[in-house]
N, C-alpha and C positions, 0 to 999 in steps of 0.2 A: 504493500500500500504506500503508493506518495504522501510525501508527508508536507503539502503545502502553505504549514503556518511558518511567518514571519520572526524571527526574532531581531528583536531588539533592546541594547544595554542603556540604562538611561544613570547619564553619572551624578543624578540627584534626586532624589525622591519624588516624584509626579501623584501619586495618589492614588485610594483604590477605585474613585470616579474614573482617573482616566486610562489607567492598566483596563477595569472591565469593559470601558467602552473599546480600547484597543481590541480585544478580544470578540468584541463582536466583529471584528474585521480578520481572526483571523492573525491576528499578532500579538504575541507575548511580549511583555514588557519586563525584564531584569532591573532592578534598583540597586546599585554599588559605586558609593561615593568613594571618589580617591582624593577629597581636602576633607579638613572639617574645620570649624572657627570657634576661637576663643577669646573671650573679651579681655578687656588690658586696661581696665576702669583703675585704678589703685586709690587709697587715698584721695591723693590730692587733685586726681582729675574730678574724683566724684565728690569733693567740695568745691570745684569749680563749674562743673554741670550743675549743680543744686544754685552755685549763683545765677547763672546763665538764665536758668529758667526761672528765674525772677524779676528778668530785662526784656524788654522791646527789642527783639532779634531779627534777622534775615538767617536763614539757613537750610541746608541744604543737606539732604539725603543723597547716595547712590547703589544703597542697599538696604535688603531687612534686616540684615544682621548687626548695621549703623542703629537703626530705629530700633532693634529690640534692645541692644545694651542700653541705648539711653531711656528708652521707652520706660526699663523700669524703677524707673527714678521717677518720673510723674507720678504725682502725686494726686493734682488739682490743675483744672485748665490754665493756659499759660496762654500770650498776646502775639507768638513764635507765628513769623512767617513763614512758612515752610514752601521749598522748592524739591523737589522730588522725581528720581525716573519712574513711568508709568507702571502699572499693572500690578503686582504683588508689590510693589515698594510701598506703592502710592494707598493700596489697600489697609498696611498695616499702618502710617500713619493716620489714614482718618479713623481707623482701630481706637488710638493710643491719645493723640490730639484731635480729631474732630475736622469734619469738611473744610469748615470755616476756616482751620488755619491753612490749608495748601494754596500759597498762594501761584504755584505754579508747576506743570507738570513736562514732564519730553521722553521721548522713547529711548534716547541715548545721553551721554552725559555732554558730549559736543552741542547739542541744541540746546539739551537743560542748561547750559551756559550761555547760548544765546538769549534763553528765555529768562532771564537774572538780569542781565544786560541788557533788556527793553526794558524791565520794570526798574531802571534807575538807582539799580543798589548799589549803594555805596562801600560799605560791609558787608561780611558775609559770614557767618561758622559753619565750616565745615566737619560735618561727623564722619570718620571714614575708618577703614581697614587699611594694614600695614602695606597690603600691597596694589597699593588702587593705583588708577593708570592717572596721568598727567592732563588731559586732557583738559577736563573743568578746571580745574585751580590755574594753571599757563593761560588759557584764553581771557578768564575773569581777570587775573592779572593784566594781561596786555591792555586790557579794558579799561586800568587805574581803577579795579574794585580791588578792597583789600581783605585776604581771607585768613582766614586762622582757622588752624586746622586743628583736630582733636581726633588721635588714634583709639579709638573704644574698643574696636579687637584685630586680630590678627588671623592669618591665615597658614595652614598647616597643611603639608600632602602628607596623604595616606597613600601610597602607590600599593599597588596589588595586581599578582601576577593573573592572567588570567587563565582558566582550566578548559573552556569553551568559545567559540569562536562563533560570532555575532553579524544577523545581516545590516547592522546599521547600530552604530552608536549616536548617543543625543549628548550634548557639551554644551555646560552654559557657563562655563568661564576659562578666560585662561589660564588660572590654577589649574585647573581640573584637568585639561587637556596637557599641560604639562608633565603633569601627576603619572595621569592615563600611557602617556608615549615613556615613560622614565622604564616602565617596567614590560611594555609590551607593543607589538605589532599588528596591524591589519593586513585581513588581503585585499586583493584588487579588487575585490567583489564587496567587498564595506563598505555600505554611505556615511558622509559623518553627514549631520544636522549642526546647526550650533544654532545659538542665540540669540546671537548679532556679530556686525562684523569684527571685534575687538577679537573676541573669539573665535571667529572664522579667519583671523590674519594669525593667530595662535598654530590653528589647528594646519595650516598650510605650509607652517615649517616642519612637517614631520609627514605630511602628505602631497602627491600630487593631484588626487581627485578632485574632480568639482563637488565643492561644499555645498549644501543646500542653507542655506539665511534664510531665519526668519524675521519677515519684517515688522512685528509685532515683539516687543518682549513677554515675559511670563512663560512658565513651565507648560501649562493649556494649550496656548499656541504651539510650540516647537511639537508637542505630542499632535496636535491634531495636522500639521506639516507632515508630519512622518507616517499616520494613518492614511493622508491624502494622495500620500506618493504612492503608498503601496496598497492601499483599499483598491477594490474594481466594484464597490457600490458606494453610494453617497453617503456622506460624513452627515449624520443628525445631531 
């Protein structure tokens, strides 16, 4: 008997929503992360966040992992302009602080920069991860906005050999994809997916395939990109 279901490795947890709807298509979904993140709050950052969120702020998110370490430090609503990239980022802030404060959103961190940059900020705080890309904080600068930046966590690879061989792996960062290539190989016959392109210019130094981009961020999307390629009935 042919055996024509689908696999594929996803290097960050997507959900049991979207694993079962994959499977009504006919495609398996594996979950095995090769980073994991840990916050780097200590003392004296987290007696400076507690002031922060006392002040009339502009700032800006480029991860949930930014908004949950600080996230749990709110207390009580705060007057925090918040700038944020779309889809799960943007969710877990109106979570944490409320619609009201986002006061602006973009699907990568190059626009979200633009979009800071229309609205006349002058300042800005940035919450970020140790190993975040340059792109926002270099443009806002060139801008004459002045940013100050705050590390809440760090990022860690887990690299892990793999045992089984996958028709499509999903990457949404370029940790991960680093992580992924540090300990292992594709074949020719492997699609990668990624996220967006920061991570699709990642994944291209260790491959020559054409990447598939999604142009939407969020976990949802990139899985329902990969059901789309490989479905032969319509995605509900």
């Amino acid at each position: 008997m042919v055996n024509n279901k689908i696999y594929i490795l996803s290097t960050r947890p997507v959900g049991e929503t979207a694993k079962a709807k994959a499977l009504q298509h006919d495609i398996i979904i594996d979950e095995k992360s090769f980073i994991e993140t840990r916050e780097t709050i200590d003392t004296s950052k987290a007696k400076k966040i507690k002031e922060l969120l006392q002040q009339n702020l502009s700032v800006v998110f480029t991860s949930m992992n930014a908004v949950e370490a600080v996230g749990k430090m709110v207390s009580e609503k705060n007057t925090w302009k918040i700038f944020c990239i779309g889809n799960t980022t943007r969710k877990l802030v109106k979570e944490i602080f409320g619609e009201k404060n986002i006061a602006g959103t973009a699907d990568n961190a190059s626009a979200l920069a633009d979009t800071i940059i229309k609205n006349s900020i002058k300042n800005i705080v940035f919450f970020s991860g140790d190993q975040r890309r340059d792109e926002l904080p270099e443009k806002l600068k060139r801008n004459h906005i002045k940013v100050e930046e705050i590390v809440v966590y760090k990022t860690i690879e887990t690299p892990e050999l793999l045992s089984k061989s996958y028709d499509a792996i999903l990457f949404f960062s370029p940790s991960a994809v680093q992580s992924f290539f540090s300990k292992n190989t594709i074949s020719e016959g492997t699609q990668i997916f990624a996220i967006g392109a920061t991570t699709a210019d990642a994944a291209k130094s260790f491959s020559n395939k054409l990447i598939i981009v999604a142009e939407k961020p969020g976990k949802e999307n990139l899985v329902n990109l990969a059901i789309k390629h490989y479905s032969k009935s319509p995605i509900l």
